[in-house]
N, C-alpha and C positions, 0 to 999 in steps of 0.2 A: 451479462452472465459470467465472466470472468472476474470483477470485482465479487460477485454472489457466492463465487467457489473460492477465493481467495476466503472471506467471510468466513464460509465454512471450515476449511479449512484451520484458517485463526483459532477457533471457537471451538471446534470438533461437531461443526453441527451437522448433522448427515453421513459424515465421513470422519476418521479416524482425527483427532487435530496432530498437522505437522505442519508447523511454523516455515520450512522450508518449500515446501508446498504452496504455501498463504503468501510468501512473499514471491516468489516465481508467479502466480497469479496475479497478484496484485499488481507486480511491474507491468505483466502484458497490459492488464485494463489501462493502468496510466498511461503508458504509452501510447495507447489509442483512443485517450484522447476525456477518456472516463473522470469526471471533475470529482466526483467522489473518491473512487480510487485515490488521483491524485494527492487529494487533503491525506484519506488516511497512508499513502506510504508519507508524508511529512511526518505526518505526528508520530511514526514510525523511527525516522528518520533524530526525529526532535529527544525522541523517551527512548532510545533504543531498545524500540522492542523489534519481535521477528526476528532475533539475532542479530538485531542491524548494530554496529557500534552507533552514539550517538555524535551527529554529524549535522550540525547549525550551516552549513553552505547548500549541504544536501536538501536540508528541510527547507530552509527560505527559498532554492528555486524549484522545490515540489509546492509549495504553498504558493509561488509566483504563477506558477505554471496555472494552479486551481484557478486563481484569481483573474488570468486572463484571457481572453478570447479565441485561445487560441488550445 
């Protein structure tokens, strides 16, 4: 549900869109563990969106992270 409101957020789907919002969201999901999440804060990360400056270490170990087991 917290990738779903980042989502929202993103997008302004249901709720107001604030990119600040969507990325606070987003981190929690990843962080627990959310493989989705994870990919979209890389591609994130990759395209700097969400305000993010664009950050190729950042993204390869969010996209590492998706990719693994863990």
């Amino acid at each position: 549900s917290q990738y779903r409101l980042a989502v929202g957020y993103a997008y302004g789907l249901g709720v107001k869109k604030d990119e600040v919002s969507a990325l606070s969201w987003l981190r929690k999901a990843a962080n627990n563990g959310q493989k989705r999440a994870q990919k979209s804060l890389a591609q994130a990360y990759e395209e700097g969106r969400l305000g993010l400056t664009p950050d190729p270490n950042q993204a390869k170990y969010w996209y590492d992270k998706a990719n693994s087991g863990s």
